[in-house]
DOGU-96340 format. One record per residue: residue in three letters; x, y, z of N, C-alpha, C in turn. Coordinates in steps of 0.05 Angstrom, whole numbers, padded with zeros to 5 digits, always signed. Layout:
N
ALAXYZXYZXYZ/...
% end
This chain:
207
UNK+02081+01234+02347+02072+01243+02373+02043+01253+02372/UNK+02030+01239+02395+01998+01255+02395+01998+01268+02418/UNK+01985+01290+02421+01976+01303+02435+01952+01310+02444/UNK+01934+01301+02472+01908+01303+02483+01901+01322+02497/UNK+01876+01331+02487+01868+01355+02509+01846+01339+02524/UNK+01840+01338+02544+01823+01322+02557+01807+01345+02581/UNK+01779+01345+02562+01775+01371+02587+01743+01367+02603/UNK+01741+01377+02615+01712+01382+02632+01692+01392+02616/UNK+01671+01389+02617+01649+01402+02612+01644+01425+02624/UNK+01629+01449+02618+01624+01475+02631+01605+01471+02654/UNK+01596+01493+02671+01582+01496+02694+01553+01486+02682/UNK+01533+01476+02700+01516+01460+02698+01490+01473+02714/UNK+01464+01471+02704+01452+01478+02732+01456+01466+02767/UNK+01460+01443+02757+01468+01414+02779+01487+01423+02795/UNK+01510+01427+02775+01531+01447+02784+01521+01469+02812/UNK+01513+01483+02798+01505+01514+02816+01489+01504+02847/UNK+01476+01480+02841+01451+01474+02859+01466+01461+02880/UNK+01493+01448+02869+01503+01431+02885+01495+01397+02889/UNK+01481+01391+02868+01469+01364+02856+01484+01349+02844/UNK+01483+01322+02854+01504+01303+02846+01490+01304+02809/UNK+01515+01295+02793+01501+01299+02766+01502+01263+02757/UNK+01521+01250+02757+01534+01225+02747+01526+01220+02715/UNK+01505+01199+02712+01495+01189+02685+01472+01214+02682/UNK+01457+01223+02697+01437+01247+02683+01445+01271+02667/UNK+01419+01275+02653+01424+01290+02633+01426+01318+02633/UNK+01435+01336+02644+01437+01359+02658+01445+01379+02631/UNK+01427+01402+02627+01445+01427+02607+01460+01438+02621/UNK+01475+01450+02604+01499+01475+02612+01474+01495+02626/UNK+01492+01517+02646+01483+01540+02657+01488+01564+02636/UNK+01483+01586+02642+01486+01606+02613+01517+01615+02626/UNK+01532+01609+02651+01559+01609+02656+01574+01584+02644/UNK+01561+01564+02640+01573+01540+02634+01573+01544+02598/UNK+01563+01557+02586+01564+01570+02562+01580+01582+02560/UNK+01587+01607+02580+01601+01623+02569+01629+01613+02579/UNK+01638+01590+02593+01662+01586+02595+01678+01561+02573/UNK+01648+01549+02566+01652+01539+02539+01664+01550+02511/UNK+01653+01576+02511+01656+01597+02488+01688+01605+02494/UNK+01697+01613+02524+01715+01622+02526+01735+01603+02515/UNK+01736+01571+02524+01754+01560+02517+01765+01543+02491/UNK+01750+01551+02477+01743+01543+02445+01759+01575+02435/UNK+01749+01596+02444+01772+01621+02434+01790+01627+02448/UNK+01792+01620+02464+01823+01613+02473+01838+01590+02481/UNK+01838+01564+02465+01845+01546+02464+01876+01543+02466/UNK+01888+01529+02477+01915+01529+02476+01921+01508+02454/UNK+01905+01496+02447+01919+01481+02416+01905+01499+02395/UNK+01933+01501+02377+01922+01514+02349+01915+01503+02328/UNK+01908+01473+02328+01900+01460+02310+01884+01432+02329/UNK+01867+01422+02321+01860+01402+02327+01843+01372+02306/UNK+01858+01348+02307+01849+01332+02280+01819+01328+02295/UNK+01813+01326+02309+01784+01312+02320+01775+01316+02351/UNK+01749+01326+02357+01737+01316+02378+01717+01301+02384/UNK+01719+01284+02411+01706+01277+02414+01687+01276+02444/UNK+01675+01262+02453+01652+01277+02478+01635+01253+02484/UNK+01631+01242+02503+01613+01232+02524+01589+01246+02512/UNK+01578+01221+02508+01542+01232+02491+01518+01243+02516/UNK+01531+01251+02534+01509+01273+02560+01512+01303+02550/UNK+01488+01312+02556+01492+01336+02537+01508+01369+02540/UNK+01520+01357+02567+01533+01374+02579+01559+01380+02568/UNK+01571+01350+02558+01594+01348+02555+01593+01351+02515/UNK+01575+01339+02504+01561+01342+02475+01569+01381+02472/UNK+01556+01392+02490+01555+01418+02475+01576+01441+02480/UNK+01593+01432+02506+01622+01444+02514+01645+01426+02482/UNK+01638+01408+02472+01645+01400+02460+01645+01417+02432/UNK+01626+01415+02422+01611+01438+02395+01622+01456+02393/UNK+01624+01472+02419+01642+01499+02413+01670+01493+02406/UNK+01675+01474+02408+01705+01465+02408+01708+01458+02375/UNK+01692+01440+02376+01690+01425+02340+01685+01450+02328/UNK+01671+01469+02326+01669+01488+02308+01690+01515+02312/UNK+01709+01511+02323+01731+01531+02321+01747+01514+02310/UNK+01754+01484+02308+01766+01475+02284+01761+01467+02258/UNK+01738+01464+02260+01719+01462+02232+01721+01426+02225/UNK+01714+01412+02257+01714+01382+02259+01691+01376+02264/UNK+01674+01349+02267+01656+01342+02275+01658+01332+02306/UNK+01638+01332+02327+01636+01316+02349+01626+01288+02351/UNK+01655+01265+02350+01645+01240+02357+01635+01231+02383/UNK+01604+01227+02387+01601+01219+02408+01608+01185+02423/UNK+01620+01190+02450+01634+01162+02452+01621+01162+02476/UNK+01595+01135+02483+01581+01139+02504+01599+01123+02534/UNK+01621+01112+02524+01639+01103+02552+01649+01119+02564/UNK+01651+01143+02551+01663+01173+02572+01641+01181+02590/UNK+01619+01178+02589+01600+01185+02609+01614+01181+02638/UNK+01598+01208+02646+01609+01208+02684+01596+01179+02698/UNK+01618+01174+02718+01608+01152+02733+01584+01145+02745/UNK+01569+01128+02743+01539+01122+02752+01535+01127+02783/UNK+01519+01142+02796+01519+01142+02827+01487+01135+02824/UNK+01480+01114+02813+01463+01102+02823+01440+01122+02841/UNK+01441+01113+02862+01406+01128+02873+01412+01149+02894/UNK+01441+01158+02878+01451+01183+02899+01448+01206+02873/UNK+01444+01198+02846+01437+01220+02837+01418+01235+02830/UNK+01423+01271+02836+01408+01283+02832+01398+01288+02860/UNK+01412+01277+02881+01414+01287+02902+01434+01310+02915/UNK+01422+01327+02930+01436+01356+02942+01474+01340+02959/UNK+01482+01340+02957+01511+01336+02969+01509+01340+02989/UNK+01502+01361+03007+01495+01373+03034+01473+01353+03045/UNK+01454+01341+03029+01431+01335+03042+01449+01298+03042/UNK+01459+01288+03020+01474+01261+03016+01486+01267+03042/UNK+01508+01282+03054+01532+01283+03081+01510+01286+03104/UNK+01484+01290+03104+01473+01285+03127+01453+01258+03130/UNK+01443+01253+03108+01431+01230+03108+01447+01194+03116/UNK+01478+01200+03104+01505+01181+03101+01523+01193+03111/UNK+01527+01203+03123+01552+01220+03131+01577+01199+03133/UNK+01581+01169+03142+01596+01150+03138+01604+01141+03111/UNK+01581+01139+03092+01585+01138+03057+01596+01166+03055/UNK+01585+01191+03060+01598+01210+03042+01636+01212+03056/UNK+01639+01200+03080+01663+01208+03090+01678+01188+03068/UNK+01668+01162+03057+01688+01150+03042+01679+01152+03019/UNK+01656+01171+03000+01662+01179+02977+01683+01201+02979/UNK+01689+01212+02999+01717+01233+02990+01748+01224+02999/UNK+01744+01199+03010+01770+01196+03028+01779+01167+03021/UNK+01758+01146+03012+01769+01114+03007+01737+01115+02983/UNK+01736+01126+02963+01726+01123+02939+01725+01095+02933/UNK+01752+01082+02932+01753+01054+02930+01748+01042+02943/UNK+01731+01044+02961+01713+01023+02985+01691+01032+02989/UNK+01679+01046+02967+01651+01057+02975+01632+01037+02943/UNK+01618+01024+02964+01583+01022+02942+01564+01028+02943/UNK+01557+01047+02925+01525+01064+02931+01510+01042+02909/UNK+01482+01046+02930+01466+01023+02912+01455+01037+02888/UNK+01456+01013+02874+01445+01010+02836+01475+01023+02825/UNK+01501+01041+02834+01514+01054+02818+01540+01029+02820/UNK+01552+01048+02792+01583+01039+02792+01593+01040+02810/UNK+01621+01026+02817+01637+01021+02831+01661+01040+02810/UNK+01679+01056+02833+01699+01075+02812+01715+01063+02798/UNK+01720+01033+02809+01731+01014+02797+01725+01009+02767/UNK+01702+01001+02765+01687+00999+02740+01691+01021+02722/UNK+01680+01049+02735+01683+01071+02722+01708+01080+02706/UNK+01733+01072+02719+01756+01077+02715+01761+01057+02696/UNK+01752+01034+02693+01763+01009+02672+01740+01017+02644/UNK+01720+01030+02647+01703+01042+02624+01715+01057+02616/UNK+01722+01079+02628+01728+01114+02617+01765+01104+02608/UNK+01774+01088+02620+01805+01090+02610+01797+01064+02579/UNK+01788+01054+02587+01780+01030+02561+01781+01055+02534/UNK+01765+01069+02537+01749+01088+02514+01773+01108+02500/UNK+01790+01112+02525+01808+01133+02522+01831+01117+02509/UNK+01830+01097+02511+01866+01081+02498+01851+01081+02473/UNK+01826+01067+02466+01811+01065+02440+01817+01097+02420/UNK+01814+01107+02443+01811+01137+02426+01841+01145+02413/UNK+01867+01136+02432+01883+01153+02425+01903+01128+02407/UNK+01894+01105+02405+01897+01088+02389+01898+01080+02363/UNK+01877+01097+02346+01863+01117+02325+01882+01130+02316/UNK+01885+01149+02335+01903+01169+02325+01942+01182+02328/UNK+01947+01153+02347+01971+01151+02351+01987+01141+02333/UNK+01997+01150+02307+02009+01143+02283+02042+01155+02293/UNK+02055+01138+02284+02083+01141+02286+02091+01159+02263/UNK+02106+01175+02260+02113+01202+02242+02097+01214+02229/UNK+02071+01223+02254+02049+01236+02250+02046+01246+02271/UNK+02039+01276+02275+02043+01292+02297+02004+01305+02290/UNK+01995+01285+02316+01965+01292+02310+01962+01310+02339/UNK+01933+01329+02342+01920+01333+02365+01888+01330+02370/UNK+01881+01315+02388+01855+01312+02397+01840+01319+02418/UNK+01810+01331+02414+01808+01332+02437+01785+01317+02447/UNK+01789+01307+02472+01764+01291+02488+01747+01312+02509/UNK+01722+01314+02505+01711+01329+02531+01692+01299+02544/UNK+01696+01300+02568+01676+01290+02589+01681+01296+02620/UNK+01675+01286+02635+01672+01288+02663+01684+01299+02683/UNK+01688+01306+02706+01698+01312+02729+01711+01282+02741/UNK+01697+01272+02751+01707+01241+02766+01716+01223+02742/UNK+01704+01225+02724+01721+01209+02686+01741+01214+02687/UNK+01748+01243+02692+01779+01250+02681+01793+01241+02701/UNK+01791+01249+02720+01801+01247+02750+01813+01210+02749/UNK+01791+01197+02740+01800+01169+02743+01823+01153+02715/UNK+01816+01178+02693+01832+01173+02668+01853+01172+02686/UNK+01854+01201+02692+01889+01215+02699+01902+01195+02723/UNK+01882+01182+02734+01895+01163+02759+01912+01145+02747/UNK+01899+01140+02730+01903+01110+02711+01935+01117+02702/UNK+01937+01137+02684+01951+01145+02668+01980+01146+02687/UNK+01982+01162+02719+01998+01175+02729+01994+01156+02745/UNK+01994+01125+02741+02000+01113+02769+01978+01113+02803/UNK+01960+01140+02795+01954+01145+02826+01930+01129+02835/UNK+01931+01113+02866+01908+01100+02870+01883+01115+02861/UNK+01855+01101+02869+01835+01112+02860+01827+01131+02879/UNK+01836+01121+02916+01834+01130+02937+01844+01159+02933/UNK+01861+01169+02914+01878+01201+02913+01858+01211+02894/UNK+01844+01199+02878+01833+01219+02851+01824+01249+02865/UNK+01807+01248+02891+01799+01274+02895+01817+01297+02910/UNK+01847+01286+02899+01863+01301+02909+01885+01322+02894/UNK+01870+01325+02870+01875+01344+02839+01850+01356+02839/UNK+01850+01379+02829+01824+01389+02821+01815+01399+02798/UNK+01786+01389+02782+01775+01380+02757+01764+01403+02753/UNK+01763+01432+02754+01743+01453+02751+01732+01457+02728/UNK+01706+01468+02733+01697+01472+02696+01702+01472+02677/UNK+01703+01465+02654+01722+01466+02630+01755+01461+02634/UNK+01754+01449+02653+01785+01451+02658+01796+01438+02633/UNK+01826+01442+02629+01841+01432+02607+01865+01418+02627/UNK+01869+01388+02615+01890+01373+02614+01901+01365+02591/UNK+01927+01360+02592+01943+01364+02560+01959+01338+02572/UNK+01954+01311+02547+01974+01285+02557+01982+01288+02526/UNK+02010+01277+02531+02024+01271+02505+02035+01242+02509/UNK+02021+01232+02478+02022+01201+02479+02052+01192+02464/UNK+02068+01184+02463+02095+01173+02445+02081+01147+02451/UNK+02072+01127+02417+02063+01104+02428+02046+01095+02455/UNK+02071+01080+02464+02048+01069+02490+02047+01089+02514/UNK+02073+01104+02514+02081+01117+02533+02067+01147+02536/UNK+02049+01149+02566+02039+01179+02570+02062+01199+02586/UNK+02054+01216+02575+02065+01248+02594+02045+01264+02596/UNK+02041+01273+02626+02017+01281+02638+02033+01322+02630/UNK+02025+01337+02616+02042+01361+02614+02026+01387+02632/UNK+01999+01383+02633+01983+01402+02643+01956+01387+02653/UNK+01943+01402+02682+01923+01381+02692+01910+01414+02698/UNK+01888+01408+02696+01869+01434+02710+01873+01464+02704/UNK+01881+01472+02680+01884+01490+02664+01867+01506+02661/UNK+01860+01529+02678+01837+01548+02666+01843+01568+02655/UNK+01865+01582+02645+01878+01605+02637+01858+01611+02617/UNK+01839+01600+02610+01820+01611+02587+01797+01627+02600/UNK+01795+01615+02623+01763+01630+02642+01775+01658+02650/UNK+01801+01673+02649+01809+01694+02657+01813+01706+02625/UNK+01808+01707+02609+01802+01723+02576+01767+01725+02581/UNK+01757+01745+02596+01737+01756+02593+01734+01776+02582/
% end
């Protein structure tokens, strides 16, 4: 049996500003630190064989804290990267719903019928970020071997993993919620997933 922790990256400046982040390179906020710290000392797995992280540095250094409370290295896996929004990133969200207000009504409502120019399609996104993720737990899914791993990357990554995983169109992804550092816990038997925990913050409340 393997077991995945699949989590978010911490708060972001982007974050705070309300800035789309996607492929850019955004640091953690000194909150997006400290909820990193939090969840690496209060981790709900007590052991972990390996992490690994989407090579943006957001998700690289929510990661670190993690690898060094198990005394693992961070493999960077650049297919976990958040989905590309093209020439909407790094744009204000507030300012995107007034400029498109028709695009932003179906980036939250029919995702799967929205194309922003130069970016991915969630379609794509979702056939990248789940590609990376079967690779990953493929590795380490040994039959009478009881491993745990952990993946850090994205908000809309995970969202589109967990679609994948749980059956749900792509049209529902923004209908779970991905909060900072959140923790999701899948348990793999072979081929077969079990979704056990989605959006887990019980660590941001150990202040």
């Amino acid at each position: 049996m393997l077991k995945i922790m699949l989590v978010r990256h911490g708060e972001t400046f982007w974050n705070l500003q309300g800035k789309l982040q996607g492929n850019s390179d955004i640091h953690l906020a000194p909150d997006g630190l400290h909820q990193a710290r939090l969840l690496a000392a209060h981790c709900i797995f007590e052991t972990a064989d390996a992490v690994y992280s989407s090579n943006l540095t957001r998700a690289k250094t929510t990661a670190l804290f993690l690898a060094d409370r198990f005394g693992v290295n961070v493999s960077e896996v650049p297919e976990l990267r958040e989905i590309n929004f093209g020439d909407w990133e790094g744009q204000f969200i507030r300012e995107l719903a007034e400029k498109y207000p028709e695009d932003m009504e179906k980036f939250f409502k029919e995702p799967d019928n929205l194309q922003i120019k130069n970016a991915e399609t969630f379609f794509e996104a979702q056939d990248r970020c789940f590609a990376a993720f079967q690779k990953i737990v493929a590795a380490h899914n040994t039959p009478h071997k009881n491993q745990h791993i952990i993946i850090v990357a994205h908000g809309a990554a995970n969202r589109l993993i967990l679609c994948k995983i749980l059956d749900i169109p792509v049209r529902n992804m923004w209908k779970f919620a991905q909060f900072n550092t959140a923790v999701n816990v899948i348990r793999a038997d072979e081929e077969n997933f079990t979704v056990e925990l989605i959006n887990g913050t019980a660590h941001l409340y150990n202040r």
